[in-house]
VEXDREN-2710 file (C-alpha; in Angstrom, 1 decimal):
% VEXDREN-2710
k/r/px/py/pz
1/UNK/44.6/59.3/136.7
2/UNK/45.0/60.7/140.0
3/UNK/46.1/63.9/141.4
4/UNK/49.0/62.4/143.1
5/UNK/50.1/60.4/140.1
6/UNK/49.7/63.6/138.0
7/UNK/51.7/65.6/140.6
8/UNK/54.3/63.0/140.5
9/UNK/54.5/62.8/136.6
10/UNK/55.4/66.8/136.1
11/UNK/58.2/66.1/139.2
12/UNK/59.4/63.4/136.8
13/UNK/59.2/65.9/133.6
14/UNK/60.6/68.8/135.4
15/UNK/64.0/65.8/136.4
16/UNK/63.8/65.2/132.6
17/UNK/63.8/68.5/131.7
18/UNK/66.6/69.7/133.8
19/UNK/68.6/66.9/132.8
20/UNK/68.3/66.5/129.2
21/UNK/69.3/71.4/129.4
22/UNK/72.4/69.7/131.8
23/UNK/73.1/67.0/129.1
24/UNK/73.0/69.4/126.5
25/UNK/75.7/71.9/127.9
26/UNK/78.2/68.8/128.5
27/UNK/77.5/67.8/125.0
28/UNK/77.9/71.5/123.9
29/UNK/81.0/72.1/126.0
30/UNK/82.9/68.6/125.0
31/UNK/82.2/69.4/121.3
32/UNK/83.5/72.9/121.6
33/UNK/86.7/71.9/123.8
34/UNK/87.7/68.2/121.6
35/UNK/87.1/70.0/118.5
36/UNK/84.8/67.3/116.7
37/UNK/84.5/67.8/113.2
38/UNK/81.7/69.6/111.8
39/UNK/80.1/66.9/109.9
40/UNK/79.9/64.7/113.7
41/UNK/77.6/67.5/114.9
42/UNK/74.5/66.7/113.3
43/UNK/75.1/62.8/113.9
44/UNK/75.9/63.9/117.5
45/UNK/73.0/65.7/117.6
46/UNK/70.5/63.1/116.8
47/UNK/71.9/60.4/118.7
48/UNK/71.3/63.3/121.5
49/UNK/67.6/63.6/120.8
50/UNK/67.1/59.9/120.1
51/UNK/68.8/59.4/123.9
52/UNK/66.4/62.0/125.3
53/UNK/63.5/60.7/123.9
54/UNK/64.2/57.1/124.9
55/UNK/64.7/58.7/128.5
56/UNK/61.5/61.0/128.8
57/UNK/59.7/57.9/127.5
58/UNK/61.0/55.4/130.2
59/UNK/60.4/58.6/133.1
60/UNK/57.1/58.8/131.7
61/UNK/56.5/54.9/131.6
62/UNK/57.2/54.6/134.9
63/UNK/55.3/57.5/136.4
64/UNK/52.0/57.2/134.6
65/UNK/52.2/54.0/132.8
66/UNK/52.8/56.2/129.5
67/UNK/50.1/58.4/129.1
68/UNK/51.1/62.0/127.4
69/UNK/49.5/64.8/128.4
70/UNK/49.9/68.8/127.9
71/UNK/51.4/69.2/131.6
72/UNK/54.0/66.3/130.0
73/UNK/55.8/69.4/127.9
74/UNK/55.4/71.9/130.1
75/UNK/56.8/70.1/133.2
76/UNK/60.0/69.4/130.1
77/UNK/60.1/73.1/129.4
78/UNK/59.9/74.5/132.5
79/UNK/62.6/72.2/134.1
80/UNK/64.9/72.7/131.2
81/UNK/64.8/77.0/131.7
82/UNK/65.1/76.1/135.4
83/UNK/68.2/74.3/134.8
84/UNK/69.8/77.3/132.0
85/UNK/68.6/79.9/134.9
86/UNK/70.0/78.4/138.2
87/UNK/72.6/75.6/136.9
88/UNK/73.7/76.0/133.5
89/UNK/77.0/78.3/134.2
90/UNK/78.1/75.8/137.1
91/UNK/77.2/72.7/134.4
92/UNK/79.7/74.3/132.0
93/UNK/81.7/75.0/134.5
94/UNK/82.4/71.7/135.6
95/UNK/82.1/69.8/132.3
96/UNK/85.3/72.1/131.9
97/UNK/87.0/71.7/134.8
98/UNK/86.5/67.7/134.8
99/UNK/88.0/68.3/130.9
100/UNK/90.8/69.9/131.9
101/UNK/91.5/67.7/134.9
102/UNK/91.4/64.6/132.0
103/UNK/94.0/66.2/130.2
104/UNK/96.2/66.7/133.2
105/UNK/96.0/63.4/134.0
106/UNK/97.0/61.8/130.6
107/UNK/99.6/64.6/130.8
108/UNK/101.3/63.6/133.8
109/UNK/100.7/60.1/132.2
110/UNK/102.9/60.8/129.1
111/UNK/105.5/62.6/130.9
112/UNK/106.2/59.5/133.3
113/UNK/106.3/57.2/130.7
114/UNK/108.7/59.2/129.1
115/UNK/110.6/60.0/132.2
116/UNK/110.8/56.4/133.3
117/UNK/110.5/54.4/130.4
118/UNK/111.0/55.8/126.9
119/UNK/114.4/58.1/128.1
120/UNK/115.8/55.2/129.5
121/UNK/115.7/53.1/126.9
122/UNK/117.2/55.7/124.5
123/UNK/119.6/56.5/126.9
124/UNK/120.9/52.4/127.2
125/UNK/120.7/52.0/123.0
126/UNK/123.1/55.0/123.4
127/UNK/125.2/53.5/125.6
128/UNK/125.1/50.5/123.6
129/UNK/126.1/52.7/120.2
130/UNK/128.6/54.1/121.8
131/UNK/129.9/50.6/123.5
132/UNK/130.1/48.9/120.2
133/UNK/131.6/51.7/118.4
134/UNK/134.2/52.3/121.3
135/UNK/134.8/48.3/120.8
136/UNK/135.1/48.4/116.9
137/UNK/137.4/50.9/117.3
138/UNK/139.5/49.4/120.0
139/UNK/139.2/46.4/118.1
140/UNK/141.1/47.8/114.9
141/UNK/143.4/49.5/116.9
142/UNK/144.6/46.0/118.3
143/UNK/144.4/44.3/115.4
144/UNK/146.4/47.2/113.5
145/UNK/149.3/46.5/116.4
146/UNK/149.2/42.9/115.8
147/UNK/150.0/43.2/112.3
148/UNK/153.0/45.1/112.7
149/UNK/154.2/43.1/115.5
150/UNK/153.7/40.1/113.3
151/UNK/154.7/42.0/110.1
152/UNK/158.6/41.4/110.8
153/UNK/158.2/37.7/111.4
154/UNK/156.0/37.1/108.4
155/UNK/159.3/38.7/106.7
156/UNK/161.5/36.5/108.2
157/UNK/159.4/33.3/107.4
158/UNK/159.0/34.4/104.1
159/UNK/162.9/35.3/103.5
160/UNK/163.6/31.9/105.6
161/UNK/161.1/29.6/103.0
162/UNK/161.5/31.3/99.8
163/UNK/164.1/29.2/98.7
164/UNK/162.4/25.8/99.6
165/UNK/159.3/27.3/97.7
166/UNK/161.3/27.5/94.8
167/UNK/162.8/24.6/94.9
168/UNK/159.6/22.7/94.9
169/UNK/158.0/24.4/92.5
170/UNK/160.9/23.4/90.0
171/UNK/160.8/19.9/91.1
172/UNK/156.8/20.2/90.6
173/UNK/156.6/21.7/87.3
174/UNK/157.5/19.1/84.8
175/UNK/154.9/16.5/87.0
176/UNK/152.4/19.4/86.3
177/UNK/153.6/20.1/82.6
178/UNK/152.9/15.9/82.2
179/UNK/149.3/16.5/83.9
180/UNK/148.5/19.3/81.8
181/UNK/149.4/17.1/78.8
182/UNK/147.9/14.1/79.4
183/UNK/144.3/13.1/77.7
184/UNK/142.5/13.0/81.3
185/UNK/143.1/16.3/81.7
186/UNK/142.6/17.5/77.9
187/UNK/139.3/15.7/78.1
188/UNK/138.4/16.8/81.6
189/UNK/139.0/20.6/80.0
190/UNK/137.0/19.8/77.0
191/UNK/134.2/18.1/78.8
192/UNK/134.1/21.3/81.3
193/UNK/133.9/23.4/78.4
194/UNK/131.4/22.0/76.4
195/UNK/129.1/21.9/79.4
196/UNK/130.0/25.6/80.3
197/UNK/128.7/26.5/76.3
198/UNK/125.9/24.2/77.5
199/UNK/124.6/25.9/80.4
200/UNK/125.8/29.5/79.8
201/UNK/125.9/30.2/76.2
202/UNK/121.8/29.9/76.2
203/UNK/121.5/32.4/78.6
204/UNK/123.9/34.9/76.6
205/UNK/121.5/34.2/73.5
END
């Protein structure tokens, strides 16, 4: 392996290094601000190492065909306390910042769809409400006048027809006394009522 290949594999590392300390506070700082539950850390956790692994390995892959060597770990440790000296703060910092700037945004979000959507439909089925219960009302109202308009003619129409109703229903009653008498109706009844026994009386039992 040559120098410049060696030189270029602990460049490599010290990225790696730095990255997987700047990956780390993100992961720390989104964990801490979203409240995970406690028994997501340690899944989070080694899905984090697993990720970091499968990243070193590809850096180191492609800088010295996979070979590991001892200047391999250092070039990891020393980039990742480079990145908690110089960058860690302004990491956290903006993992924070971009949080809170998330959370404005689906703010905003929510407070226009309920400014121009979900108040406005309330707002029409109230309208609505009040529309139908303004017409029920009007509705009764009317038909309340109507009856006592027509109240004073159904009076008159009665008073007027009584007598013909009367009349008829003497000049009815002996045809329907006859009918009431005769065997087509006394079997009719009988037939009805045997089938009534029939159908019902089971159900009774």
């Amino acid at each position: 392996m040559t120098l410049e290949v060696q030189w270029l594999t602990v460049a490599f590392m010290l990225a790696c290094g730095a990255g997987m300390g700047a990956v780390f506070d993100g992961y720390r700082v989104i964990s801490s601000e979203l409240r995970f539950p406690r028994w997501w850390l340690p899944l989070m956790d080694v899905a984090y190492w697993a990720l970091a692994a499968v990243v070193v390995f590809r850096m180191l892959y492609a800088s010295n065909n996979g070979e590991v060597r001892a200047y391999v770990f250092l070039g990891l440790a020393l980039g990742a306390i480079l990145h908690y000296w110089l960058f860690s703060s302004l990491v956290i910092k903006l993992v924070k910042w971009l949080i809170d700037a998330v959370r404005a945004v689906f703010s905003f979000l929510g407070k226009m769809v309920m400014l121009l959507i979900v108040k406005p439909v309330l707002w029409l089925l109230k309208v609505l409400k009040m529309i139908l219960v303004s017409g029920s009302m009007l509705t009764i109202f009317v038909l309340k006048i109507v009856l006592q308009l027509v109240r004073p003619f159904w009076i008159l129409t009665k008073w007027i027809f009584s007598p013909l109703v009367l009349w008829l229903g003497r000049f009815l009653k002996p045809y329907a006394d006859k009918l009431m008498e005769s065997r087509f109706w006394k079997s009719t009844a009988l037939f009805l009522s045997e089938k009534w026994k029939l159908w019902f009386g089971r159900e009774k039992r």
